[in-house]
N, C-alpha and C positions, 0 to 999 in steps of 0.2 A: 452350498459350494457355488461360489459365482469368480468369472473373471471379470475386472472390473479396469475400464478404460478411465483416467481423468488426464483433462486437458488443462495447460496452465498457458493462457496467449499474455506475455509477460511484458513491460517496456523490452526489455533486450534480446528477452527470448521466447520461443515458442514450443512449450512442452508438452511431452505426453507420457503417462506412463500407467504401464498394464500391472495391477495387484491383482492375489490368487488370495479367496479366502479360506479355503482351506488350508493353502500352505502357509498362509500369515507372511507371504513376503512378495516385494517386488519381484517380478519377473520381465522388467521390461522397464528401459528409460530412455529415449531419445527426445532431439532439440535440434530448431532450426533456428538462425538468426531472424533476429524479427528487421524487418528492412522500413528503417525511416527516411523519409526525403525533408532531407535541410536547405532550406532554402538560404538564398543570400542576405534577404534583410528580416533575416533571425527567424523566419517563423519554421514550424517542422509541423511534419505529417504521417502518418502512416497510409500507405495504399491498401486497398481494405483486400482486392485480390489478389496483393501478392503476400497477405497477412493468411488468405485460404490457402493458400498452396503451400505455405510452410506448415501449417497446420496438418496439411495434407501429408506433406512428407515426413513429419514427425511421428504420427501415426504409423504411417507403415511401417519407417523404420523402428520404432519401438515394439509393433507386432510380430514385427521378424524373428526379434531376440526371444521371443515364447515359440513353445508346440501349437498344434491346429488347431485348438481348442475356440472355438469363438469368443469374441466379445461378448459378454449379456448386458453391460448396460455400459451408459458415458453420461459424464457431466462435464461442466465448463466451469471454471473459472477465468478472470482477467484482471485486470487495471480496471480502475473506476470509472474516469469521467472522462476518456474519448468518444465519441462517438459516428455513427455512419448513417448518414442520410441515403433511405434508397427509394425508389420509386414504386408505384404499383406494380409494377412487372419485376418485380426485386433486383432492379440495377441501380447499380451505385450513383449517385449523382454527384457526390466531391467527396474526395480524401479525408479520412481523418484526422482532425485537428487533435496534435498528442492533448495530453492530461497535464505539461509543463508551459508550453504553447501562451505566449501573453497577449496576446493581438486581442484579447477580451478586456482587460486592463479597463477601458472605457466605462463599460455598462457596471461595474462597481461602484460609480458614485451614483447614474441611475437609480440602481436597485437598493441603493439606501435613502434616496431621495423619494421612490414609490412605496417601496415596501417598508424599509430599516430591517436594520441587522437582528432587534432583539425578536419582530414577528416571524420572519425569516427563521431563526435560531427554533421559535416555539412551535412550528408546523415541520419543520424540516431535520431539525436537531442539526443542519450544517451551520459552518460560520461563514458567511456570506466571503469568494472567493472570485481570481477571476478563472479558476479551472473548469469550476462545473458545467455539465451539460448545457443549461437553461442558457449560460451565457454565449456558447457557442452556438447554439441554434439562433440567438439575435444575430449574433457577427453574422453568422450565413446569409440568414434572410435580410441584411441591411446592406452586406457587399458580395454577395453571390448572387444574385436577385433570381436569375435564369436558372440553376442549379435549385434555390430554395421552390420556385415554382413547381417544379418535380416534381421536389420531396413527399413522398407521402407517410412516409414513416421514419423514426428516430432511433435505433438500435446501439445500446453500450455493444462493446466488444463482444465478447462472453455472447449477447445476443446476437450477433450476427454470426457467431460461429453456428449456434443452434438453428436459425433461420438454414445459414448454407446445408448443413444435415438432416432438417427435417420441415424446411418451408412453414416452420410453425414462429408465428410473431410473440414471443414470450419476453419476460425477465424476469428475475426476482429480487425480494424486497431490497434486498442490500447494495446492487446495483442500480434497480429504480432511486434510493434512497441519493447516488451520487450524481444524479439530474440535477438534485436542489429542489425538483417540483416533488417529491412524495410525503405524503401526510401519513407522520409517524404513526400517532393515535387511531386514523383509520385504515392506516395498511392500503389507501389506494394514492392515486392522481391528487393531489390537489389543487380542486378548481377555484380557490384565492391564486394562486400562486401563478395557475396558469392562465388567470383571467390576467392579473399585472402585466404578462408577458406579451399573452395576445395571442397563447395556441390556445388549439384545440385537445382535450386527450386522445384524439383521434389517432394524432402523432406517436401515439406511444404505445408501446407493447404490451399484453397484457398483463402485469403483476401477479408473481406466485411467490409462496413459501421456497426455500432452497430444499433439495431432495425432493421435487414433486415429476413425474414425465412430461417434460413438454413434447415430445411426438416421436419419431420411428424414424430412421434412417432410409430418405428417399434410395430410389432405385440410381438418381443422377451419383448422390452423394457415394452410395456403395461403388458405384464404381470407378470413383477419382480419388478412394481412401483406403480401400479393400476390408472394406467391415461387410456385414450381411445386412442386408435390406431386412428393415423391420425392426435392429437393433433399437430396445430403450433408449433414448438422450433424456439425461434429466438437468433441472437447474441447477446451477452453484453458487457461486456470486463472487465479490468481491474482493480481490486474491490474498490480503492479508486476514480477513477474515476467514477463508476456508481453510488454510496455512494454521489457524488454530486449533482446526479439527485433529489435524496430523502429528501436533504434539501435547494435542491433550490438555492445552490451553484455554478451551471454552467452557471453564467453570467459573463459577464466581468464585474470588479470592485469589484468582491464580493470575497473574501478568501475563500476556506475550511482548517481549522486544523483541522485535524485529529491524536490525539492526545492521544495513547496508550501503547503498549509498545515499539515501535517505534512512530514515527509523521512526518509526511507529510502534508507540506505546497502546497496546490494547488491553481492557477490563472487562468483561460479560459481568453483565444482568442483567436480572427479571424482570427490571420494570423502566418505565421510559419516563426521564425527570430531566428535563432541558432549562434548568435553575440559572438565576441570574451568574454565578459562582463559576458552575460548569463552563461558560459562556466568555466569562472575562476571564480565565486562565486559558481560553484559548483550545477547547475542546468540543469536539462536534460527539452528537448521541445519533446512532440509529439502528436501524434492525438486522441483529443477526442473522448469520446462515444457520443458527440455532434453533429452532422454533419457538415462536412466545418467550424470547432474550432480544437484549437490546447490547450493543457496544459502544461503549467510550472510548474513543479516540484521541488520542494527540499526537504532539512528534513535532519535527524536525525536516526542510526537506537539507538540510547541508552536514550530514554526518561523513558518512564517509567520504561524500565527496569531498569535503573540509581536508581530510587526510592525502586525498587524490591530489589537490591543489597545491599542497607542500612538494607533493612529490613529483610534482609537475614543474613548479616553479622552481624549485632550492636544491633537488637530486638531481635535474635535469637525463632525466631517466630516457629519454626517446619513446621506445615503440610500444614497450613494457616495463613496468613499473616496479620498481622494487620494494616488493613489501617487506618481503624478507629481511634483506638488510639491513632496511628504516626502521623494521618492528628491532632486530637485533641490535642494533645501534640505541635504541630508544631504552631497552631494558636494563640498558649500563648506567641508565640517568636515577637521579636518587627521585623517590616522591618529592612533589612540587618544583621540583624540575629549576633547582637553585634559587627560586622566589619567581620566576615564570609564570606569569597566568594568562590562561588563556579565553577571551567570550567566542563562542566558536556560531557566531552566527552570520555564516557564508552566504546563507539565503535567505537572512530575514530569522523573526526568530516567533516561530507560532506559539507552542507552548514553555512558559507558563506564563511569556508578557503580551500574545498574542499582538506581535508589533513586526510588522514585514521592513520598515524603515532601517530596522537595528541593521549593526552589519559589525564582522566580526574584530576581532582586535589581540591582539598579544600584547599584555600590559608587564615592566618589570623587566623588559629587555638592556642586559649589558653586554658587553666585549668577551666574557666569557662562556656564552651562550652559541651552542652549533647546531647544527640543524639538526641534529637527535633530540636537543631541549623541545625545539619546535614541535616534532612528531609527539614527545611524549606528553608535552603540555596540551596537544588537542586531542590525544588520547584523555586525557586527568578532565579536562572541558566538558567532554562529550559523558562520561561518566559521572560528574556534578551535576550535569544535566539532567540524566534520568532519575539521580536519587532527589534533584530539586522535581521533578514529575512525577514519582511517586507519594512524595510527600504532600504535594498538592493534592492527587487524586484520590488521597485517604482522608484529608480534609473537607474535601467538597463532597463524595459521598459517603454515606454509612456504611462505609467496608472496611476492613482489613488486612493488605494485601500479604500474602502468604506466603509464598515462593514465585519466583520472576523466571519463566522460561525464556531462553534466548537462540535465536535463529538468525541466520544470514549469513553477510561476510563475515561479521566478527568473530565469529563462533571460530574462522581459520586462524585466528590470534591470539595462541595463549597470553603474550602479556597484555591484551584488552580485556579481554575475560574477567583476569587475574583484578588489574584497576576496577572494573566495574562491580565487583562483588565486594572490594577493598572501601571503596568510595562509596557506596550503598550501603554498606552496612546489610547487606540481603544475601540469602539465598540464589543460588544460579541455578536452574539446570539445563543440560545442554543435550538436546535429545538428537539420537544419530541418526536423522529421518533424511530419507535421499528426494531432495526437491519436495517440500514440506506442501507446498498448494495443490500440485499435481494430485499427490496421493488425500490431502483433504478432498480434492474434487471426486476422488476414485469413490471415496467414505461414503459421499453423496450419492452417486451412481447409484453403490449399492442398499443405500436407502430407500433409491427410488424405487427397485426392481421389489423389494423386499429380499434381499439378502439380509440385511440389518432392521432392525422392531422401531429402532427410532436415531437419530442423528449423534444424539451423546452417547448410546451405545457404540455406534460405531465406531469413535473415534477411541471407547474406554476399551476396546475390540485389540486395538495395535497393542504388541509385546516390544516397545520402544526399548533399548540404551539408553541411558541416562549417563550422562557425567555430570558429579556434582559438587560444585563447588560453594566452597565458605570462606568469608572472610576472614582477612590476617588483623587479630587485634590490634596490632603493635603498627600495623600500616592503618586499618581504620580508625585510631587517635589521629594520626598525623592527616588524615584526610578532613577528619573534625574541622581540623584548624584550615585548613585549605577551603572548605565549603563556607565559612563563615566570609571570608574573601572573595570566593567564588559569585556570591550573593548578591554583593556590592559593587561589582562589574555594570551592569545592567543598566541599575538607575543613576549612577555614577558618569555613565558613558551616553545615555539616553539622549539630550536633547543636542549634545552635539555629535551624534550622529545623523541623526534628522538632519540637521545644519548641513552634514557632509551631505547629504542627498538630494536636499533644495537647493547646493552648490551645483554639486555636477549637474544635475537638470539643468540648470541655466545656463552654466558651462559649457554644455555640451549642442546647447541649442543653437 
């Protein structure tokens, strides 16, 4: 019998939430806005001490909604690849540069002119980017210079929560992994990686497995969170990865979509294969919050926000947006949305042409077309999407993907849902887990303390809801013929989009 605290420090938000394992349920959820600083010429940040203090407040208010019973263990999860430069004396020395943040843009042709993409790919299983860690620590240390002098150490999120709680310098592999510097095959630092760069691993926390105790709850901590000094903190990682634990998704065979204002397609397995294949479809490998499992990755960062943008631009919605309406309006539109198609790549497009240049497009526009065609064609888009992503990722590995669990916002959309199962040709399930990362972190917790024997018990542990959806034959014919089209978008549109993008660069200069 354990109560069990996970933390989820999120882009938007900051969560906590208290699971009872005896009673097999939540008993605690609270969330504080996460507070970014937008600066005027585009760049943003997080402050890393007012990212603790919501932290802090999320805590307590989620401990409130339980009886006295204490805490017995906590983990973290977060975002990947921000991160907080602090000093020997653990003060901050500059703001976190978000995980969207492009002011690194630069050092990507560097790190393929020292390193290239395909070595990169084979130590790192990432696809060379300009979010990751490694490349924010050059931005620092080439225009902070006085900050970077500091720095004595490099902390993801997720790690400096732990640090604020227990002054212990940790992480684990799946957040090491979003640095760009960890060596999949040896689970540490790697010093190729970090000799190109020019640190030291001095810089860096120490590497553990996810569910392992990185330290005890200081006496400062207990008393700016109201936990008991001495409390377990153990590691988590990577917030879409620990979000698989919560729905049961970190088997081989089984998909998680993750499906919000970005979407991230996750697969587990056993063994770590960073193949040429893997590579040019635009998918990065590395290690789970599983033990001895590895994750393939792909996605999308302009999913929903694709949809946000319609409704921003064409609904002219103000302060809130109407989904509702747009999804209702949209559902009166026939499949294919009167010869409507949509390439829905808002931000580039990763997987499966791993091409950031692409940008997105609505081909097929006449006079009878209203902005429900609009909405429903980027719904029909984004769904072609993933069944072109699963179908990739059955070809590039020796798997067969089985049932596709789905989490996020979509999951608030029956007719999204309804397309995406239609347009797949797959299996859905739609599991009723309240804040899916929080409660994987909570899994963790109790892995750590020994509540739980091992990580996949835990998560096989939850007596989840399922809704389950299948496709409408008679609509997946008609989607057949849509996907074949769908296809043809891409390389059709390709080199004159590049064109539009080497215009406005010039244009705009």
């Amino acid at each position: 019998m354990a109560r069990l605290l996970g933390l989820d420090a999120g882009s938007s938000a900051l969560k906590a939430l208290l699971y009872d394992t005896e009673m097999h349920r939540v008993c605690g959820i609270a969330q504080h806005p996460t507070p970014v600083l937008q600066h005027a010429d585009g760049m943003s940040e997080f402050d890393p001490e007012a990212l603790w203090i919501g932290i802090c407040h999320a805590i307590r208010a989620c401990c409130a909604q339980a009886d006295d019973r204490p805490v017995d263990g906590i983990a973290v999860a977060s975002m990947g690849e921000a991160g907080i430069p602090i000093s020997d004396a653990g003060e901050v020395c500059y703001p976190a540069i978000t995980w969207y943040d492009r002011r690194t843009q630069p050092y990507v042709p560097w790190w393929e002119a020292h390193v290239g993409r395909k070595r990169i790919f084979t130590i790192s299983g990432q696809l060379l980017h300009p979010m990751f860690g490694v490349l924010k620590m050059q931005w620092l240390r080439d225009h902070a210079s006085d900050a970077w002098q500091r720095t004595a150490h490099w902390l993801s999120i997720a790690d400096y929560v732990i640090f604020r709680l227990t002054d212990a310098l940790v992480t684990d592999y799946s957040l090491a992994s979003r640095t760009m510097l960890f060596d999949q095959q040896l689970a540490t630092w790697s010093d190729e990686l970090l000799s190109a760069a020019g640190f030291s691993a001095a810089l860096l926390p120490m590497p553990l497995p996810s569910g392992r105790v990185a330290g005890n709850v200081t006496a400062t901590a207990a008393s700016v969170t109201g936990l008991l000094m001495g409390t377990p903190v153990v590691t988590g990682g990577h917030d879409h990865l620990v979000g698989c634990l919560a729905t049961q998704a970190a088997q081989p065979g089984i998909v998680l979509d993750s499906a919000g204002t970005a979407e991230s397609v996750l697969l587990t397995t056993p063994t770590y294969n960073p193949s040429d294949r893997l590579r040019d479809a635009g998918f990065s490998t590395y290690r789970h919050v599983l033990p001895e499992h590895y994750v393939v990755v792909g996605g999308q960062h302009g999913s929903g926000s694709l949809i946000n943008w319609i409704l921003d631009t064409v609904y002219g919605c103000g302060e809130e947006r109407p989904y509702a309406m747009a999804f209702r309006e949209a559902e009166a539109i026939p499949v294919g949305c009167d010869g409507l198609l949509c390439l829905p790549h808002l931000r580039g497009s990763r997987v499966p042409h791993h091409d950031l240049q692409s940008r997105a497009a609505f081909v097929g526009l006449v006079d009878g077309h209203t902005r429900a065609h609009l909405v429903r064609s980027a719904l029909e888009a984004l769904s072609l999407w993933l069944r072109s992503t699963l179908e990739v990722l059955e070809s590039v590995l020796p798997t067969s993907i089985g049932s596709v669990v789905v989490i996020g916002g979509a999951t608030r959309s029956p007719l999204w849902i309804r397309i995406k199962a239609d347009a797949t040709r797959r299996r859905l399930r739609i599991p009723d887990v309240p804040e899916a990362v929080a409660l994987g972190a909570a899994l963790l917790a109790g892995t750590g303390i020994g509540a739980f024997s091992a990580v996949l018990n835990a998560s096989l542990s939850l007596q989840l809801p399922l809704i389950d959806i299948r496709p409408d034959d008679q609509a997946a014919i008609l989607y057949d013929r849509l996907y074949l089209l769908h296809e043809q978008l891409y390389p059709a549109l390709r080199d004159i989009n590049r064109g539009l993008t080497a215009f406005a660069g010039t244009a705009g200069a």
